[in-house]
Backbone as a printed PyTorch tensor [residue, N CA C, xyz], in Angstrom:
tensor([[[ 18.9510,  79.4690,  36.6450],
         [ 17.5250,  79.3320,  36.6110],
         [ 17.2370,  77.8790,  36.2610]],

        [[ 16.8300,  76.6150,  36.7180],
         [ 16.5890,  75.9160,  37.1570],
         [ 14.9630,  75.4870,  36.9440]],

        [[ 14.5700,  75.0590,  35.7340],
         [ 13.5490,  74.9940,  35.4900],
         [ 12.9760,  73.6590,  35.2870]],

        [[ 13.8270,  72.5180,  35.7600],
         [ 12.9390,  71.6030,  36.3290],
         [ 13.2490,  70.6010,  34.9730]],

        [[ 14.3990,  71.0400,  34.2570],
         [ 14.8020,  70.1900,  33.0060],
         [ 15.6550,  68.7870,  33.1380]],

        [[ 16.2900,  68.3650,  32.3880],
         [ 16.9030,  66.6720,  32.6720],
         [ 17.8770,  67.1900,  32.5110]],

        [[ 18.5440,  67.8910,  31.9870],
         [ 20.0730,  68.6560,  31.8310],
         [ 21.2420,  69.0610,  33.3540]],

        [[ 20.4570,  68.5710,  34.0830],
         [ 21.3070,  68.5140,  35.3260],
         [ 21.6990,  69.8750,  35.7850]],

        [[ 20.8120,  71.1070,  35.7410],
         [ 21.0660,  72.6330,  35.8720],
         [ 21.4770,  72.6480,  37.7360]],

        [[ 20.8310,  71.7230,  38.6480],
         [ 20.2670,  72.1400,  39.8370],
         [ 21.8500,  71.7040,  40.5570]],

        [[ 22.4000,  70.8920,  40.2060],
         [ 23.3850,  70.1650,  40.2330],
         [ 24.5860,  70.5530,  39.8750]],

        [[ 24.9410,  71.3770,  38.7100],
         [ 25.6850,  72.3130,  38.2950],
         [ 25.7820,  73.4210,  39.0090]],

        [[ 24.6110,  74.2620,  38.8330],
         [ 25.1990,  75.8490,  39.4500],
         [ 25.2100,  75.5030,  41.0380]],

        [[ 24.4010,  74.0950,  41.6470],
         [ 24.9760,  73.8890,  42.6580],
         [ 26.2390,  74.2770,  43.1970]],

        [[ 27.0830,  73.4340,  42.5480],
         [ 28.6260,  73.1870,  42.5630],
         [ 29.2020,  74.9260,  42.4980]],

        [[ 29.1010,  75.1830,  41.2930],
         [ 29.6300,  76.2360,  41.1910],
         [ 29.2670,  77.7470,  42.4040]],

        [[ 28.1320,  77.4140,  42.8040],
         [ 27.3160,  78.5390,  44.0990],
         [ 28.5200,  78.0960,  45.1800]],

        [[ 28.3880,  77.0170,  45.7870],
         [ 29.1460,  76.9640,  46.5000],
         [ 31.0930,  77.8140,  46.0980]],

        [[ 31.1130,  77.4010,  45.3630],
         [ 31.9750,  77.8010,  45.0970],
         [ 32.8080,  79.5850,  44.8070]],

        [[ 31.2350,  80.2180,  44.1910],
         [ 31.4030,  81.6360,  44.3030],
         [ 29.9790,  82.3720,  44.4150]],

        [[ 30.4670,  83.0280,  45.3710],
         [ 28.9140,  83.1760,  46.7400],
         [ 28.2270,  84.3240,  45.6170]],

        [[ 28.3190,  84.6470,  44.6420],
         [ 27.5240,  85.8730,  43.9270],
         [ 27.0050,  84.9300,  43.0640]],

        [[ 27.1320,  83.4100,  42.6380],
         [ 26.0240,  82.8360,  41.8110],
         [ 25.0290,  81.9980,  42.6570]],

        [[ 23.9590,  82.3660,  42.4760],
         [ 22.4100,  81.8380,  43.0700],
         [ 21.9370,  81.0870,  42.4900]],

        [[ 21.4220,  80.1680,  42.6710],
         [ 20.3730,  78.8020,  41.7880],
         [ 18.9070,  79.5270,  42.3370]],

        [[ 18.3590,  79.6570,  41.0650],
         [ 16.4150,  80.0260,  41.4840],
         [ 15.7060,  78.9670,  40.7400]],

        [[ 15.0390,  78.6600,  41.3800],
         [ 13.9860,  77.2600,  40.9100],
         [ 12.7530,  77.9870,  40.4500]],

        [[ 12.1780,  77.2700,  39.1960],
         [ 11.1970,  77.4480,  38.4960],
         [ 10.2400,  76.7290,  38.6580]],

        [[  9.0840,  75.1880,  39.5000],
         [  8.5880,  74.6170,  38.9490],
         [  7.7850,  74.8830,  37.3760]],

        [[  7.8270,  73.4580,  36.9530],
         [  7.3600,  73.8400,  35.3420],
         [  5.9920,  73.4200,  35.8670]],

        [[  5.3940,  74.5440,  34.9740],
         [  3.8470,  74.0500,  34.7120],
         [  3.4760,  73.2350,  33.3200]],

        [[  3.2420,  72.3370,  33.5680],
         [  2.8670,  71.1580,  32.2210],
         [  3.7980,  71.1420,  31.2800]],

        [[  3.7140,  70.5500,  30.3900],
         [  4.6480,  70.0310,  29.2530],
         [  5.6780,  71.1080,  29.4480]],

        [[  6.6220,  70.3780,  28.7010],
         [  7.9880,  71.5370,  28.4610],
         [  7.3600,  71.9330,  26.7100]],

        [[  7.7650,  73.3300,  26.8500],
         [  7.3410,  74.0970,  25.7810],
         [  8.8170,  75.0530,  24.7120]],

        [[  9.4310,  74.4660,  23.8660],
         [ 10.5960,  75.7340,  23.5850],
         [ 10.5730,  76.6020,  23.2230]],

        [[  9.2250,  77.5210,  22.6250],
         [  9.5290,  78.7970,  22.6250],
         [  9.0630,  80.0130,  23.8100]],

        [[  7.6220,  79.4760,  24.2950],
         [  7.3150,  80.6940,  25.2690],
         [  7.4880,  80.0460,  26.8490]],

        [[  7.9410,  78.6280,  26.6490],
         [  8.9100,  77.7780,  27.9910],
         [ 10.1890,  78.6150,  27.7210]],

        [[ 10.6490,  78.6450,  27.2050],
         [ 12.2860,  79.5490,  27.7640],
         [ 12.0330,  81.1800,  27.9570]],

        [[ 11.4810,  81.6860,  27.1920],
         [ 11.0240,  82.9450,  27.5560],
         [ 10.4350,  82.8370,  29.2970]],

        [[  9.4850,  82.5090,  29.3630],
         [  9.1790,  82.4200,  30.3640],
         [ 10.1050,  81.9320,  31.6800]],

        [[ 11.0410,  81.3400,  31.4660],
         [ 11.7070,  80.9560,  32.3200],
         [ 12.5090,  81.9020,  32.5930]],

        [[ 13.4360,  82.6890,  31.1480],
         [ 14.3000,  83.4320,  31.2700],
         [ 13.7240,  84.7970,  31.9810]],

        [[ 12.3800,  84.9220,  31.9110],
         [ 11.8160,  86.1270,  32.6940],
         [ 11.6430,  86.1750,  33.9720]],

        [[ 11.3610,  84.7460,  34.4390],
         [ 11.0880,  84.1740,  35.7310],
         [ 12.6790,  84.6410,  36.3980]],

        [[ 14.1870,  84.3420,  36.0450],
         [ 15.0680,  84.4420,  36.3110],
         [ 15.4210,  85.8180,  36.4670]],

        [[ 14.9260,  86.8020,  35.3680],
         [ 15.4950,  88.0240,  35.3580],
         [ 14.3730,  88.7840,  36.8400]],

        [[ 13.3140,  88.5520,  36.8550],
         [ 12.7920,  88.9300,  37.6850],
         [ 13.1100,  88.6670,  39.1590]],

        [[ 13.9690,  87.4330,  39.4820],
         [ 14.7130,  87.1110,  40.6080],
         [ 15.5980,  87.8480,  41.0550]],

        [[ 16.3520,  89.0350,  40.0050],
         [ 17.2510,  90.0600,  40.1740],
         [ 17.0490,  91.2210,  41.1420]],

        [[ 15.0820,  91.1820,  40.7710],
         [ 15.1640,  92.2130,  41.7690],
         [ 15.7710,  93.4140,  40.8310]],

        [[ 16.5880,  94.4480,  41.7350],
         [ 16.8410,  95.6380,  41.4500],
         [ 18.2320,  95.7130,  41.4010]],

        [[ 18.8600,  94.5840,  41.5540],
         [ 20.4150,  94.2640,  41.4890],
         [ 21.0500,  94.6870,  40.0260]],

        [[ 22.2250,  95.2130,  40.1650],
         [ 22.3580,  96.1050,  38.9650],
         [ 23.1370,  94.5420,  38.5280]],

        [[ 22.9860,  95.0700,  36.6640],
         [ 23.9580,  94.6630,  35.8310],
         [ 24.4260,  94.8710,  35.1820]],

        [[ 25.7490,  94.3960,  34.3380],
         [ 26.0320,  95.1900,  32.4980],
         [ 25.4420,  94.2960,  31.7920]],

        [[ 25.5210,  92.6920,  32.3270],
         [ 25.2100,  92.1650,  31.2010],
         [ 24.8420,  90.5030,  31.5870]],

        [[ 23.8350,  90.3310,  30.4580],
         [ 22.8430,  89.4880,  30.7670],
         [ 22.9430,  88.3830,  29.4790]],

        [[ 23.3200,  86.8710,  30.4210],
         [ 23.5340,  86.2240,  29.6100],
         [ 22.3030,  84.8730,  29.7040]],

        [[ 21.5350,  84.3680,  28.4130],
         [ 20.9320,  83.2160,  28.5320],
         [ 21.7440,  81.9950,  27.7620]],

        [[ 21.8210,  81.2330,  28.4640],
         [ 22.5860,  79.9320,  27.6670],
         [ 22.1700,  78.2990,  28.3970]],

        [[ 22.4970,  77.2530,  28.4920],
         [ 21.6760,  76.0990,  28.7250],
         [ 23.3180,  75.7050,  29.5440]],

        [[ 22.6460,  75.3460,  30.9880],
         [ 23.8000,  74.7620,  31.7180],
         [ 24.3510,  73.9070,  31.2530]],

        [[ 24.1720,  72.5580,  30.4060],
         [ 24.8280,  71.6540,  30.1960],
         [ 25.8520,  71.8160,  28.2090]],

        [[ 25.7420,  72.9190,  28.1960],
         [ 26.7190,  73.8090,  27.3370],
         [ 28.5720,  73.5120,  27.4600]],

        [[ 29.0210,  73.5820,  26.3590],
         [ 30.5130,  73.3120,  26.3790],
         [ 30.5400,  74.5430,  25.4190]],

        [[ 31.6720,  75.2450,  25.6990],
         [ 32.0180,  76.2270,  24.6430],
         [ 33.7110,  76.5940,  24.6960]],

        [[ 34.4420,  77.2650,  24.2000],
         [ 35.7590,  78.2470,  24.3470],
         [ 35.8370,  78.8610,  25.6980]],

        [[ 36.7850,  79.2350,  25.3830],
         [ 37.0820,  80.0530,  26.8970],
         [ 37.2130,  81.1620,  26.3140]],

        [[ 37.2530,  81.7240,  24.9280],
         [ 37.1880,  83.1680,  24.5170],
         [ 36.0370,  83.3140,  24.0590]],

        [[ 34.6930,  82.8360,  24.2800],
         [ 33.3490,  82.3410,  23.6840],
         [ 33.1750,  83.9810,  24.2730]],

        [[ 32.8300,  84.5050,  25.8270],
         [ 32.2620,  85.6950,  26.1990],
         [ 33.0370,  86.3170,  25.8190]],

        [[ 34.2390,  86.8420,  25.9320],
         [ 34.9660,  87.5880,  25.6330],
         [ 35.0020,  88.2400,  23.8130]],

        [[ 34.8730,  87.2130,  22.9450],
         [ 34.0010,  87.5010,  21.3780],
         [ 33.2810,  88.0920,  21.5120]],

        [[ 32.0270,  87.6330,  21.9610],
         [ 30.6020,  88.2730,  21.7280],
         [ 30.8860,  89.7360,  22.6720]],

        [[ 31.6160,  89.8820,  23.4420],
         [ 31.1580,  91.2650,  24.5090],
         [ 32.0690,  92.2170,  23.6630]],

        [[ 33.0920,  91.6680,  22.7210],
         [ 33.4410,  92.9700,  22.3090],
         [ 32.4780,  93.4830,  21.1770]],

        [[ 31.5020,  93.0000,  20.5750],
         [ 30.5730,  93.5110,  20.0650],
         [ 30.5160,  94.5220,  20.9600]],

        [[ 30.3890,  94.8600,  21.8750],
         [ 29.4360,  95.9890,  22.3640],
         [ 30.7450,  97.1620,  22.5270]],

        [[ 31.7480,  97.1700,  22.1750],
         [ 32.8260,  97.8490,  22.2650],
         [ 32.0490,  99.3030,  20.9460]],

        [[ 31.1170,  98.6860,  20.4230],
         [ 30.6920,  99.6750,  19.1950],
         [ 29.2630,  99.8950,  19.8630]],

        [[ 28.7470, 101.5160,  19.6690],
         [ 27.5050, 101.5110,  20.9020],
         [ 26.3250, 101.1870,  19.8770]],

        [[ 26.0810, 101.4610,  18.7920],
         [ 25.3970, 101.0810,  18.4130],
         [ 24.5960,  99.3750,  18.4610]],

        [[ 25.2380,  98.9000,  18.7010],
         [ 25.2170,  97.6210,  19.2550],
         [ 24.7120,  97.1700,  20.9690]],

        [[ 23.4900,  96.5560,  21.0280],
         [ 22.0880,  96.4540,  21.9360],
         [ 22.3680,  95.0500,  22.3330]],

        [[ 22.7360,  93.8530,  21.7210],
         [ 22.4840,  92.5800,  21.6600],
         [ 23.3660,  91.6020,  20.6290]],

        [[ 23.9830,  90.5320,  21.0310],
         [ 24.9580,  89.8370,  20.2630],
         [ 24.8690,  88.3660,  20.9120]],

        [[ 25.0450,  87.9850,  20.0430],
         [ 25.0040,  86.2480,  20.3170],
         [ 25.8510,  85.3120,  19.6720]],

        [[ 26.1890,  84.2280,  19.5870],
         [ 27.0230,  83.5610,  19.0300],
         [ 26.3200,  81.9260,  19.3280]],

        [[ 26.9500,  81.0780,  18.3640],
         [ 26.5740,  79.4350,  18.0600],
         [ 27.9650,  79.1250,  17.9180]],

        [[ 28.4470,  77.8890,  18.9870],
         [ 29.7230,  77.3590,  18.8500],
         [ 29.6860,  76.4440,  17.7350]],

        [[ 30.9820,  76.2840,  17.1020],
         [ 30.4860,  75.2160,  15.7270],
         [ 32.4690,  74.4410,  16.1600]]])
């Protein structure tokens, strides 16, 4: 999702689309100022709504120009190995 930021998003999942035909780049123009709390909401809704009716398990928001682990998803998803558990997140340090 591609919302028109300096972080080089359009350019990234570029690369990577080409590369594996099930990731899509969807463009957002922004309307006025960039905003961080109901600007990412809004964006992230704008994106989920691009889904359509396409099934998923799981739904991730994070900022393309991100560095993390390579066991970063794999942590957080075994949270959900317990059902009580809806939602999990993590901060790389």
């Amino acid at each position: 999702m591609d919302d028109c930021s300096r972080d080089r998003t359009a350019e990234i999942v570029g690369r990577y689309a080409h590369a594996y035909p099930w990731i899509r780049l969807v463009r957002r123009e922004r309307e006025g100022c960039r905003q961080l709390g109901p600007g990412v909401v809004g964006a992230f809704n704008f994106g989920l709504a691009a889904l359509g009716d396409a099934p998923f398990d799981v739904i991730a928001k994070l900022d393309c120009d991100l560095e993390f682990g390579a066991d970063t998803f794999s942590a957080i998803l075994a949270h959900f190995d317990d059902p009580r558990v809806g939602m999990a997140s993590g901060t790389p340090y």
